[in-house]
C-alpha positions, 0 to 999 in steps of 0.5 A: 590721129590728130582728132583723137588727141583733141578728143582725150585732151577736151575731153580730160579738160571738160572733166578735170576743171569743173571738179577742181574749181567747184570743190575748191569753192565747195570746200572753202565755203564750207570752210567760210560758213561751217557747213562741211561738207555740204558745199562741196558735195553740191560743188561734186554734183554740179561738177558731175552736171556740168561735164556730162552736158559738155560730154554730150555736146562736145561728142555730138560735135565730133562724131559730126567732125569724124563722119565728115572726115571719113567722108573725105577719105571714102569719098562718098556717104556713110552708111 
């Protein structure tokens, strides 16, 4: 139960805080050098990079972190 909730909140957070903190930069360089809106669509590219790098790994981890604790609890390999 616990490991589902850890799952949703990084997972929210993994998507959440690249988008918000690179379009808020995209957006104010934009406004800074007058270039709207290419920085903050370079700021959404990289926001999309960064979190399904960190999808991945983060998933890897925890299916390594589910099949040990289904291992406890079966008490023995899964197949």
């Amino acid at each position: 139960m616990m490991l589902g909730f850890r799952i949703f909140l990084e997972f929210g957070a993994i998507i959440a805080a690249p988008v918000v903190f690179l379009a808020w930069l995209g957006k104010y360089l934009d406004d800074k050098y007058g270039t709207e809106p290419k920085l903050l669509i370079v700021g959404f590219v990289l926001a999309f990079i960064i979190s399904a790098v960190s999808i991945v790994q983060k998933a890897k981890r925890f299916g390594n972190e589910y099949d040990e604790i289904d291992k406890k609890k079966n008490g023995g390999p899964t197949t």
